[in-house]
Backbone as XML, in Angstrom:
<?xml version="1.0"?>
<chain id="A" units="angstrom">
  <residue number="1" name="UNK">
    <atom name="N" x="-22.633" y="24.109" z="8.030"/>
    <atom name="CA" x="-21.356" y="23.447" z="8.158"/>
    <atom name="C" x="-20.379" y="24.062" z="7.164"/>
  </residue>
  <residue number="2" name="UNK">
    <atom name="N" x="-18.865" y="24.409" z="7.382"/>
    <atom name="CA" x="-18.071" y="24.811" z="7.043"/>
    <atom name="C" x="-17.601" y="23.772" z="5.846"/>
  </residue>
  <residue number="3" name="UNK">
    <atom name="N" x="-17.163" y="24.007" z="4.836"/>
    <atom name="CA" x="-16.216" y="23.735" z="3.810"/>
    <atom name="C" x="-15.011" y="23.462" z="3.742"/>
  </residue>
  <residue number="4" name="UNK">
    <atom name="N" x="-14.105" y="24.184" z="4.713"/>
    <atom name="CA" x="-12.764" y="23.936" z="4.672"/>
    <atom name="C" x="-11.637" y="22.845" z="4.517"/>
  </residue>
  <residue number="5" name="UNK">
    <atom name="N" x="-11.217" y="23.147" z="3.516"/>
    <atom name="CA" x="-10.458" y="21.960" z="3.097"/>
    <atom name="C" x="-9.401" y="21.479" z="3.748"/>
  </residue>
  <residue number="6" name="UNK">
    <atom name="N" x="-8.930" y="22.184" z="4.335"/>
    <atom name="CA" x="-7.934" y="21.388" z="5.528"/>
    <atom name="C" x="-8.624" y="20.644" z="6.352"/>
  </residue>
  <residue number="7" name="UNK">
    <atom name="N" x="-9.765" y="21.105" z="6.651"/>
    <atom name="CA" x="-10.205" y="20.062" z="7.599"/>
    <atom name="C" x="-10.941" y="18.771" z="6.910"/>
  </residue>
  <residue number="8" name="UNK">
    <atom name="N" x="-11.238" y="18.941" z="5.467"/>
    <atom name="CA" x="-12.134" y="18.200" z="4.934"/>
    <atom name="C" x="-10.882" y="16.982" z="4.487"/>
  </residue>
  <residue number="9" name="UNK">
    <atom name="N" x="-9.632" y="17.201" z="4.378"/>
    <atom name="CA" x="-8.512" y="16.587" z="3.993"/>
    <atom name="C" x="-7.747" y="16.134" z="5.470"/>
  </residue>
  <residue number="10" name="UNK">
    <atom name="N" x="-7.997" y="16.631" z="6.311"/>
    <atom name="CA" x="-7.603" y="15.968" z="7.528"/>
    <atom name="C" x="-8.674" y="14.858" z="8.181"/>
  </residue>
  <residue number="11" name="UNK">
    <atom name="N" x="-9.603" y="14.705" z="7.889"/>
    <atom name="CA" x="-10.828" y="14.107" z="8.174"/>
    <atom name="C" x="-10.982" y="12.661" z="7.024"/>
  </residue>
  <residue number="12" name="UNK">
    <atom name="N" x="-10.781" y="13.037" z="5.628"/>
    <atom name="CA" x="-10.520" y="12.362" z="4.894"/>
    <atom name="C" x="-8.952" y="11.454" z="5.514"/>
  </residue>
  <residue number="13" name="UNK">
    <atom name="N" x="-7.977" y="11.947" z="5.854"/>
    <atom name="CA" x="-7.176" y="11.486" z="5.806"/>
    <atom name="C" x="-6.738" y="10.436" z="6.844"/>
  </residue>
  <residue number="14" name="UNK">
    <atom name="N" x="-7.541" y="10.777" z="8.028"/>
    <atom name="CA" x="-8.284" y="10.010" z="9.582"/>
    <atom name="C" x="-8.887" y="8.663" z="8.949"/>
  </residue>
  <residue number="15" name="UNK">
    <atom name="N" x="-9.690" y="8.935" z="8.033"/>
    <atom name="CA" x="-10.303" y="7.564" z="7.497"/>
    <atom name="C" x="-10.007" y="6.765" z="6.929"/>
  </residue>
  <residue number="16" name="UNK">
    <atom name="N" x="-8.728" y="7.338" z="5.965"/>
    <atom name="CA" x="-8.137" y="6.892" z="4.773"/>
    <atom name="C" x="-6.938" y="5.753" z="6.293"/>
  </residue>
  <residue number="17" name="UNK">
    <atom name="N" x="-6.487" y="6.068" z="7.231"/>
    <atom name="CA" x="-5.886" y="5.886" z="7.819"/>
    <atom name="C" x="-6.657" y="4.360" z="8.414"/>
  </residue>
  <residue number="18" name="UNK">
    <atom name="N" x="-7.818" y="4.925" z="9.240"/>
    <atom name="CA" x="-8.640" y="4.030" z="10.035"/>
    <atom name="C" x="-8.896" y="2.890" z="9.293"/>
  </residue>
  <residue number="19" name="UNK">
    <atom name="N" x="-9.347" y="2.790" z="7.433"/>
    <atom name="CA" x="-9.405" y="1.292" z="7.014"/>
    <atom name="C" x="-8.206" y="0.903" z="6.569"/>
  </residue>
  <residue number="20" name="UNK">
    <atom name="N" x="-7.350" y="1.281" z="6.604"/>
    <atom name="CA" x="-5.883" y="0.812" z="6.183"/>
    <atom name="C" x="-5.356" y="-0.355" z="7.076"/>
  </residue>
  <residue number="21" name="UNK">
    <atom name="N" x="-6.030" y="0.439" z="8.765"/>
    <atom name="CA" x="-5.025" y="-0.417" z="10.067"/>
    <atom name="C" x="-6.232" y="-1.164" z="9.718"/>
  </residue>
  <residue number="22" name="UNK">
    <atom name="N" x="-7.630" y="-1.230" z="9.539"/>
    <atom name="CA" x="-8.248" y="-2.227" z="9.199"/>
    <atom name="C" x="-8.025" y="-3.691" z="8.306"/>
  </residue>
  <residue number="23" name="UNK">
    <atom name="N" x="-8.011" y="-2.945" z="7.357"/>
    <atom name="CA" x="-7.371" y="-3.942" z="6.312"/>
    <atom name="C" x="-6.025" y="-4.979" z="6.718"/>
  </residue>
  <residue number="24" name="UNK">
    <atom name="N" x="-5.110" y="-4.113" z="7.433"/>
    <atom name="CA" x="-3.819" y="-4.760" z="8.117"/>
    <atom name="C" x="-4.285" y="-5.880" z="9.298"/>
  </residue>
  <residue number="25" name="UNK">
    <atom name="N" x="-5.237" y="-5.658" z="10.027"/>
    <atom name="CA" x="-6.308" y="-6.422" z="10.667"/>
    <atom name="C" x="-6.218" y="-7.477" z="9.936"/>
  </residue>
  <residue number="26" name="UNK">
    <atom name="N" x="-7.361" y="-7.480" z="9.273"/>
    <atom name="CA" x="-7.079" y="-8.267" z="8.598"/>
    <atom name="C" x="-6.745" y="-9.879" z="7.759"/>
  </residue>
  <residue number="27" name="UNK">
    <atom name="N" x="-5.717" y="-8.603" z="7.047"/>
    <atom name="CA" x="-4.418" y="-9.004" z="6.426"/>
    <atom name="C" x="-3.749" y="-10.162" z="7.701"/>
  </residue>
  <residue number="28" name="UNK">
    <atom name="N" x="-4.097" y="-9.896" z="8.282"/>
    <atom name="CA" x="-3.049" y="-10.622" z="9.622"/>
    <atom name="C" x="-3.942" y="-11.960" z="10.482"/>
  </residue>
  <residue number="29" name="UNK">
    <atom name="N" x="-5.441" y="-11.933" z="10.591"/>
    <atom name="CA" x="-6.156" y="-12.563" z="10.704"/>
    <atom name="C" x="-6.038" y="-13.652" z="10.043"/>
  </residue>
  <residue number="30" name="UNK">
    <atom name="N" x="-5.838" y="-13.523" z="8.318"/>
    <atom name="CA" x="-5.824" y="-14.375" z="6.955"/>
    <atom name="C" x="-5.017" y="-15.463" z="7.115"/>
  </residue>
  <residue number="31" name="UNK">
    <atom name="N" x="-3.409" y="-14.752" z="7.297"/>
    <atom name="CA" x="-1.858" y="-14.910" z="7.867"/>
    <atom name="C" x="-2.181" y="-16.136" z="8.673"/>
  </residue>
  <residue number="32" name="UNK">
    <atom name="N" x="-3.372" y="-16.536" z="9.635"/>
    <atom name="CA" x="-3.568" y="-16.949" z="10.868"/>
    <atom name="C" x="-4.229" y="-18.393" z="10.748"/>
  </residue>
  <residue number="33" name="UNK">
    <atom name="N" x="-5.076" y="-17.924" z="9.782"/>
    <atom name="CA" x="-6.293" y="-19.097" z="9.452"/>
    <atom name="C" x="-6.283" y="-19.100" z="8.329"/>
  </residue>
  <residue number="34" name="UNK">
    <atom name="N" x="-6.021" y="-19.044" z="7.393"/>
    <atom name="CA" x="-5.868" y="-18.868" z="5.947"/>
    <atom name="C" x="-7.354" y="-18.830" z="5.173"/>
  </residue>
  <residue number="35" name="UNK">
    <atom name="N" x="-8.213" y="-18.025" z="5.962"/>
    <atom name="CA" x="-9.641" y="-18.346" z="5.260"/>
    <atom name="C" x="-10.092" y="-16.806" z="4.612"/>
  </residue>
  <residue number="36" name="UNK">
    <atom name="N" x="-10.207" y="-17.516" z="3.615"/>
    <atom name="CA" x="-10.599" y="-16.261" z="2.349"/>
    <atom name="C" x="-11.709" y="-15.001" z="2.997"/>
  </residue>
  <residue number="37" name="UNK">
    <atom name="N" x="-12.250" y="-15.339" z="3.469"/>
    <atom name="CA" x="-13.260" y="-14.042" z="4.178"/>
    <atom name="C" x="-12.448" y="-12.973" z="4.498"/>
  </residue>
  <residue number="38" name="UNK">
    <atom name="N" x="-11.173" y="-13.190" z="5.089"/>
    <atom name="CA" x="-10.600" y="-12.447" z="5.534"/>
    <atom name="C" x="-9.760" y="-11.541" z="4.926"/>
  </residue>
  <residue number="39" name="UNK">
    <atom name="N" x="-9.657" y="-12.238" z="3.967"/>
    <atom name="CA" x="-8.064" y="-11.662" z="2.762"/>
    <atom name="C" x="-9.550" y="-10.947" z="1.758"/>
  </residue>
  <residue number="40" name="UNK">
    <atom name="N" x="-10.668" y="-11.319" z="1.150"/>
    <atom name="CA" x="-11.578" y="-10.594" z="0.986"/>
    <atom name="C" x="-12.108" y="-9.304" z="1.518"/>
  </residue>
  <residue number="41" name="UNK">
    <atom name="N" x="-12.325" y="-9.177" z="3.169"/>
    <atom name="CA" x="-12.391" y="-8.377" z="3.840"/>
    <atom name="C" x="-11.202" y="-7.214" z="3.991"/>
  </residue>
  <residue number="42" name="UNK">
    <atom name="N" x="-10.439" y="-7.846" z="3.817"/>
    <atom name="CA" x="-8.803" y="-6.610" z="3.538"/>
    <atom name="C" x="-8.755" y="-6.090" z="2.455"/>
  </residue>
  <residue number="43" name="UNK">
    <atom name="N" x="-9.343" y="-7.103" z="0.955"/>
    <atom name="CA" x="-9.253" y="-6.226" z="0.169"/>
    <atom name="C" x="-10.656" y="-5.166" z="0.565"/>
  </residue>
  <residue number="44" name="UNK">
    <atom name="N" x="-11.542" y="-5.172" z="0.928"/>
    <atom name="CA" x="-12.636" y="-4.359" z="0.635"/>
    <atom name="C" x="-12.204" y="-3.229" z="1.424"/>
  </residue>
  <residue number="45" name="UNK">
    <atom name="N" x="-11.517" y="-3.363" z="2.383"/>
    <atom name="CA" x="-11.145" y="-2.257" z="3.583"/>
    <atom name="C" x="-9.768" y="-0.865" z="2.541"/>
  </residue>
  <residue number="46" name="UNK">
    <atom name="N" x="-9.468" y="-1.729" z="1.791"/>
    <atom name="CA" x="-8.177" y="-1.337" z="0.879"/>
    <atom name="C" x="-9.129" y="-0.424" z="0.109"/>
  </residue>
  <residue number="47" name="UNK">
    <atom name="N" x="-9.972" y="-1.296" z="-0.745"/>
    <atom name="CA" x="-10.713" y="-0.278" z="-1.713"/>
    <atom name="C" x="-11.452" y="0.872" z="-0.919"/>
  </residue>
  <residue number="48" name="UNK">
    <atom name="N" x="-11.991" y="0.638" z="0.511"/>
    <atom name="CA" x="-12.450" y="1.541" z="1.129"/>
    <atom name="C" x="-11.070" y="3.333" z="1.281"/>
  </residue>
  <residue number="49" name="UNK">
    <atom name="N" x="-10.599" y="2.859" z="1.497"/>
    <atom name="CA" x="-9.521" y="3.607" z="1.996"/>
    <atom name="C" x="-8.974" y="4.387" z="0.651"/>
  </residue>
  <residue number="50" name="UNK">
    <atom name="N" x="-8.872" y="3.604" z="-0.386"/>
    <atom name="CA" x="-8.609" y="4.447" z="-1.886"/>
    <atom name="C" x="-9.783" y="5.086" z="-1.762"/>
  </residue>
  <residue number="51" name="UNK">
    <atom name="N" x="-10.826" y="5.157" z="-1.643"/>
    <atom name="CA" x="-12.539" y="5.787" z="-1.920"/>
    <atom name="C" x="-12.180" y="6.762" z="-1.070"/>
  </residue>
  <residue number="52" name="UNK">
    <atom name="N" x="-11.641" y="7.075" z="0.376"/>
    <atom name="CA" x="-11.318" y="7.992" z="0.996"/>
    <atom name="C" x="-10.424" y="9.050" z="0.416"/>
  </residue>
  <residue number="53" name="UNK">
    <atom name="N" x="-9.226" y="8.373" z="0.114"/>
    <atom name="CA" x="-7.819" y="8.880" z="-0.549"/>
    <atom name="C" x="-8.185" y="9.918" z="-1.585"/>
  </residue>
  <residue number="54" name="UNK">
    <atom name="N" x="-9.079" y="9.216" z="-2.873"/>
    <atom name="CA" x="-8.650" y="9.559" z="-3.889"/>
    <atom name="C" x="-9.367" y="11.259" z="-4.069"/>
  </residue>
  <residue number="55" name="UNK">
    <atom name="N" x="-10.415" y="11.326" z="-3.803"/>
    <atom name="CA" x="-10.721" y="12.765" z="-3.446"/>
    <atom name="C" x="-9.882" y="13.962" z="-3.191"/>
  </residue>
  <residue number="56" name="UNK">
    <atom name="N" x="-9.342" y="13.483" z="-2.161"/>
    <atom name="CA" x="-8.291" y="14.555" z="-1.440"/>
    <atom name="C" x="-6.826" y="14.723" z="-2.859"/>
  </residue>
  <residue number="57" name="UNK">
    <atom name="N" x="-6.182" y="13.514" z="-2.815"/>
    <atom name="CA" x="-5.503" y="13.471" z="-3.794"/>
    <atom name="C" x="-5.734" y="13.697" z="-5.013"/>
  </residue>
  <residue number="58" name="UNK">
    <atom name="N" x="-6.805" y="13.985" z="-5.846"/>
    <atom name="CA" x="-6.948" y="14.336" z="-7.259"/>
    <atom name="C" x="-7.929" y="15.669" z="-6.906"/>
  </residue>
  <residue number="59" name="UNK">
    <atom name="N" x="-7.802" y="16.076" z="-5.957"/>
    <atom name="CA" x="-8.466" y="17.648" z="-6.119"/>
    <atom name="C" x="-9.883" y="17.826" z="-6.128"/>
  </residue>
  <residue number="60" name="UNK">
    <atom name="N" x="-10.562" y="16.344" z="-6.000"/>
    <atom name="CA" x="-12.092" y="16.594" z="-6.291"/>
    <atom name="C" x="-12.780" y="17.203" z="-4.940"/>
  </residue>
  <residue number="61" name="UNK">
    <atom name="N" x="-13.305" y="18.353" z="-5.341"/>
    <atom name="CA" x="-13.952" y="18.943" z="-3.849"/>
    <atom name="C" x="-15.485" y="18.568" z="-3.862"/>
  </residue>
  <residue number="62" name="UNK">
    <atom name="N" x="-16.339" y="18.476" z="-4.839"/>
    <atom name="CA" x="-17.915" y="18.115" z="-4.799"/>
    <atom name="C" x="-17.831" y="16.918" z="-4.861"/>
  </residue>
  <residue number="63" name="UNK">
    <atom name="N" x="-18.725" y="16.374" z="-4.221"/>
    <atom name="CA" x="-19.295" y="14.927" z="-5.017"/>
    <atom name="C" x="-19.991" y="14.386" z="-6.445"/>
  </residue>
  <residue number="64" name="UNK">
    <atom name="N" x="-19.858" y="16.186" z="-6.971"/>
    <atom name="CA" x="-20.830" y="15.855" z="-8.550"/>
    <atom name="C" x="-20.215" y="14.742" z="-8.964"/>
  </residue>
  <residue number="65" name="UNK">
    <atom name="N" x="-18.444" y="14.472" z="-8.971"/>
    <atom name="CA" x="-17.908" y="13.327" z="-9.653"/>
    <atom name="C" x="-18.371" y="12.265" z="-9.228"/>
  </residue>
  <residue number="66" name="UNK">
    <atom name="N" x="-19.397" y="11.444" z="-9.066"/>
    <atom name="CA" x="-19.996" y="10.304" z="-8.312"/>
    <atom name="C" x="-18.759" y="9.120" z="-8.844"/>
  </residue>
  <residue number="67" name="UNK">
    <atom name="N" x="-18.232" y="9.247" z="-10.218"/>
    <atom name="CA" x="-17.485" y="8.237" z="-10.598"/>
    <atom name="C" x="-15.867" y="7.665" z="-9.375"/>
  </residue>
  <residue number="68" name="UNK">
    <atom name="N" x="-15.695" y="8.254" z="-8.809"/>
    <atom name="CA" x="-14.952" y="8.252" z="-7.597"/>
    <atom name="C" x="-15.048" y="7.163" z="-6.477"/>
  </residue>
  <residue number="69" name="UNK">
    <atom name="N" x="-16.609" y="7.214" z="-6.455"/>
    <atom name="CA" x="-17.363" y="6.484" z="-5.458"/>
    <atom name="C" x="-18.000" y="4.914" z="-5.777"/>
  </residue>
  <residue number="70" name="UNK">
    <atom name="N" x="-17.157" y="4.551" z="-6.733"/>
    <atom name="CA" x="-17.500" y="3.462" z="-7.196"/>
    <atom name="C" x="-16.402" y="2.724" z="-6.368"/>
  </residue>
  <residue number="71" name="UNK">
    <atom name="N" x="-15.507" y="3.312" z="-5.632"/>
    <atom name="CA" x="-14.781" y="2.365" z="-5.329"/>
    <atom name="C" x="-15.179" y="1.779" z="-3.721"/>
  </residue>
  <residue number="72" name="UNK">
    <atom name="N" x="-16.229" y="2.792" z="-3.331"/>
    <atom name="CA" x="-17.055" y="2.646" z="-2.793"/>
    <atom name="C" x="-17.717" y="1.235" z="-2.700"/>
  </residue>
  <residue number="73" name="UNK">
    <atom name="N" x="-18.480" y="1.063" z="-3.460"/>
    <atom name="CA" x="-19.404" y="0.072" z="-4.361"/>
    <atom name="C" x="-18.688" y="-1.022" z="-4.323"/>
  </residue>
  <residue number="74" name="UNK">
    <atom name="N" x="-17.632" y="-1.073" z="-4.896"/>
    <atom name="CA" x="-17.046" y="-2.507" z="-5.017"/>
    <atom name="C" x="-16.300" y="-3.030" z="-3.515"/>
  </residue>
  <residue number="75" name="UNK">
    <atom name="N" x="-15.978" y="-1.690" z="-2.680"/>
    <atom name="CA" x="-15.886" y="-2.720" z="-1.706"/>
    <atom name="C" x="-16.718" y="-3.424" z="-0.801"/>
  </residue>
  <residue number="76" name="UNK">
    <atom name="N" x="-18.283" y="-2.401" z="-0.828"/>
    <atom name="CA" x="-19.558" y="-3.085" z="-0.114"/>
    <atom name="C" x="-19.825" y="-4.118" z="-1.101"/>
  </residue>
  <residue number="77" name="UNK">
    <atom name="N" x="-19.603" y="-4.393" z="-2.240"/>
    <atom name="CA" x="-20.086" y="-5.676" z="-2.690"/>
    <atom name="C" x="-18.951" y="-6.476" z="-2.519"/>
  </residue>
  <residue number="78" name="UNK">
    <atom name="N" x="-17.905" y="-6.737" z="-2.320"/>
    <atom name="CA" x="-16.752" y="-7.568" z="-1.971"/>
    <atom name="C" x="-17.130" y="-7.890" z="-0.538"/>
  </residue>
  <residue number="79" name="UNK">
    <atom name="N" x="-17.387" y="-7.096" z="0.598"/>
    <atom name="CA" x="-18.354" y="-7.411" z="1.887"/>
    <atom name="C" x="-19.174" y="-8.548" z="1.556"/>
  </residue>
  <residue number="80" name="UNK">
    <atom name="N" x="-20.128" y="-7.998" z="1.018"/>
    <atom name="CA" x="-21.747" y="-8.898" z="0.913"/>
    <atom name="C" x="-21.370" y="-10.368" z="0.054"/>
  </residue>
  <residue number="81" name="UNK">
    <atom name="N" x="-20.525" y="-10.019" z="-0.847"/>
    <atom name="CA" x="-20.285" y="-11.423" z="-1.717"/>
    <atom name="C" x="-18.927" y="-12.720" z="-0.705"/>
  </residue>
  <residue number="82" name="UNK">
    <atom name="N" x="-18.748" y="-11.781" z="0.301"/>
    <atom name="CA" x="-17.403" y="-13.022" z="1.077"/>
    <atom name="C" x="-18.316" y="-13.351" z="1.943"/>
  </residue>
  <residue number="83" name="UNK">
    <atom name="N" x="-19.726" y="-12.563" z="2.555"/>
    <atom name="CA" x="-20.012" y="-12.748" z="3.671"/>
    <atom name="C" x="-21.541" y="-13.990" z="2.986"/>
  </residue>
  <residue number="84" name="UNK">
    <atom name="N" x="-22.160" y="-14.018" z="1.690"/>
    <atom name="CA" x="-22.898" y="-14.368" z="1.228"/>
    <atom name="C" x="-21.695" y="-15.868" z="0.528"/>
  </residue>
  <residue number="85" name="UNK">
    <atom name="N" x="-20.586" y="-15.805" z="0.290"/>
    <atom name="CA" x="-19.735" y="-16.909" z="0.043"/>
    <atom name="C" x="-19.377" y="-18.054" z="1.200"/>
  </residue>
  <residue number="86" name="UNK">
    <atom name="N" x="-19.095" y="-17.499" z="2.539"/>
    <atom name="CA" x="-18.826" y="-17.786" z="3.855"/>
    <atom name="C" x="-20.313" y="-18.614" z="3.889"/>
  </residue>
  <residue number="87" name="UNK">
    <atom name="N" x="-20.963" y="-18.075" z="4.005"/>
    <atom name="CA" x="-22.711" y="-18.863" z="4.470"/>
    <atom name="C" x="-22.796" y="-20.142" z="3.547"/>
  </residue>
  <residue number="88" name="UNK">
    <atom name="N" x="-23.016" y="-19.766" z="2.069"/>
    <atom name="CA" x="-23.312" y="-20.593" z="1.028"/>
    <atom name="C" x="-22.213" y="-21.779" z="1.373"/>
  </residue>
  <residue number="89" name="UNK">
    <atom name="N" x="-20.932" y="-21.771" z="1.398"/>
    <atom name="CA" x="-19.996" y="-22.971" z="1.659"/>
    <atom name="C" x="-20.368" y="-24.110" z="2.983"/>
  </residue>
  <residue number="90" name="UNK">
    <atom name="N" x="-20.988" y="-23.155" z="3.955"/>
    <atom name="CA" x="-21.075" y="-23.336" z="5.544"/>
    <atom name="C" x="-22.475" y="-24.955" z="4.746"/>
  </residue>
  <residue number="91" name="UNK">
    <atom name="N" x="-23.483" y="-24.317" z="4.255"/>
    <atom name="CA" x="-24.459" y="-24.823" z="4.032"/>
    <atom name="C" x="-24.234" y="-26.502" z="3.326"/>
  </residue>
</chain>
């Protein structure tokens, strides 16, 4: 597989795109029903989308920088903790 950074920044930038209209999802769902899962779920889609972004934008081409990918991390645990919050309340 090829390297190329135009494409690796156009691909990045497809995704960075795709959780954004996510997040706006949403964001708009929340707007609707006012239930925190949702405004939770937008933020995690947000942090997803910086985790995409920030690569392209600060020049990092390897993944050696793992520190990047933490933003990663916090939005799968913002997932698991609205979706593990949602249940626990239900109960």
């Amino acid at each position: 597989m090829t390297n190329d950074p135009i494409l690796v920044a156009f691909i990045g930038g497809v995704l960075t795109a795709g959780f954004a209209v996510a997040a706006l999802f949403f964001l708009r769902f929340w707007k609707r029903t006012a239930d925190r899962l949702f405004l939770t779920f937008a933020a995690a889609f947000v942090l997803l989308a910086a985790n995409q972004a920030a690569p392209i934008l600060l020049g990092i081409s390897s993944e050696d920088q793992g520190y990047i990918y933490l933003l990663r991390l916090a939005g799968f645990a913002l997932i698991i903790l609205a979706i593990l919050g949602k249940n626990l309340r239900r109960s």
